[in-house]
N, C-alpha and C positions, 0 to 999 in steps of 0.2 A: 733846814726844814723845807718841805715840798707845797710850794703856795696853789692849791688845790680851785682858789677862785682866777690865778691867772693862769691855769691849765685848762679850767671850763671854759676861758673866752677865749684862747686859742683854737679851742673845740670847737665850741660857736661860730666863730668867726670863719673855719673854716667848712664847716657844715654850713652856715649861711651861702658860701661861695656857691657851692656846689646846690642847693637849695635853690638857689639865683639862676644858675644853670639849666635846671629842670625846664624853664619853660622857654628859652631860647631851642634846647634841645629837642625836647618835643615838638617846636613847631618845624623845625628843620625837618623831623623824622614826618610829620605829615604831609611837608611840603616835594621831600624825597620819594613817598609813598604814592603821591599825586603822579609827579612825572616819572615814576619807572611806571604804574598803571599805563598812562596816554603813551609810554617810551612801546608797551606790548602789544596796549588796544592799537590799531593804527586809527588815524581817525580820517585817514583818506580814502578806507574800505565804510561805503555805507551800512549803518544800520544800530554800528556802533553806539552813539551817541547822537540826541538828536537833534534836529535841525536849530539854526539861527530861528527863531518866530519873527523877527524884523524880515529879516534875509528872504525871509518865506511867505512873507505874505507882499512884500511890500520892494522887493528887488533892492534893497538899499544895504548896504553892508554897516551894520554896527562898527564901533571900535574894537572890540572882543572876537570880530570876524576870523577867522581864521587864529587862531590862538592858540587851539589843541594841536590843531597842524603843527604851527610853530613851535610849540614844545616838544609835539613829537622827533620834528627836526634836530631839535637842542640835543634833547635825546642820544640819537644818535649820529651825532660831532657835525652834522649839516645847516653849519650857520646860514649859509647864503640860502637856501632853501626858507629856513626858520624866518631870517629877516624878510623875503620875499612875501611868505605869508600871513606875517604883521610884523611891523617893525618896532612900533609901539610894545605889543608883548615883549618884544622881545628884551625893550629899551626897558618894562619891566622888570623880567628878570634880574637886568645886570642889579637895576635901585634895590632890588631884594637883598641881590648877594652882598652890596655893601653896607644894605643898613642892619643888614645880617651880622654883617662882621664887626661892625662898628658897636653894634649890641653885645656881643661876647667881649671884646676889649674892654667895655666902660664896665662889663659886671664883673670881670676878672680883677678891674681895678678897685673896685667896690664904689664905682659910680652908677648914678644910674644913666637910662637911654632916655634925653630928650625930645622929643619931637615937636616944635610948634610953631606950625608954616603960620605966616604971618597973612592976610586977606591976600599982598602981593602973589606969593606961593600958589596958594587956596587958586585965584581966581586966574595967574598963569597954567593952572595945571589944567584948571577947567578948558581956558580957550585953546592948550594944546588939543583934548580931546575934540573938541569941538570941531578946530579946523581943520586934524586930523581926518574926522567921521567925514566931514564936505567933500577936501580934497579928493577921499579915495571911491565917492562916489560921482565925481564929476569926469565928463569924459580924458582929460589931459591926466586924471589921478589912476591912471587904469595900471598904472606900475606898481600900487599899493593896494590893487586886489587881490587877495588871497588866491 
């Protein structure tokens, strides 16, 4: 005899997979859709895209300073360029790609993705940005200006 309710939760089960997938997916395909854009726009040709407002009013380079450079770099396969024009971004990407990956793993397993930085996390992440933005505006930090 053909058990008709443990054929629906095979079903399920795996139609939830793939359901679970949808939104890893998609943000990869946004995230893909973002840097092939910056990989054509260049954003070393003015006009593009526009300016830093800190950067522009006020000489100081943000953390995000040079960022699209940096991708553009990624782009196409010029790490040392990309890190030269933020390192931090750059240091981004890589946390993307593996909390990227670690997210497809646990959904495939049918776990979910936890994330929850403790104040510790939270408030290291801060003072990297922070001393980050200093350094690269202080005279001795001119290696970290875009």
């Amino acid at each position: 005899m053909h058990d008709v309710n443990a054929e629906s939760q095979r079903v399920t089960r795996t139609g939830t997979v793939w359901g679970r997938l949808a939104v890893p997916a998609g943000l990869l395909a946004a995230v893909a859709g973002a840097f092939a854009y910056v990989g054509t726009v260049d954003p070393n040709e003015p006009g593009h895209y526009p300016a830093c407002p800190l950067l522009q009013y006020t000489g100081i380079y943000c953390p995000g300073c040079g960022g699209l450079r940096s991708a553009h770099a990624v782009v196409h396969g010029d790490f040392a360029a990309a890190l030269q024009d933020n390192a931090l971004a750059v240091a981004g990407y890589v946390l993307f790609a593996v909390v990227w990956t670690v997210w497809v793993v646990r959904t495939l397993r049918g776990r979910p993705l936890r994330i929850e930085p403790g104040p510790v996390q939270l408030w290291s992440g801060v003072t990297l940005l922070l001393v980050f933005t200093v350094v690269r505006n202080l005279p001795f930090g001119g290696w970290l200006h875009p």
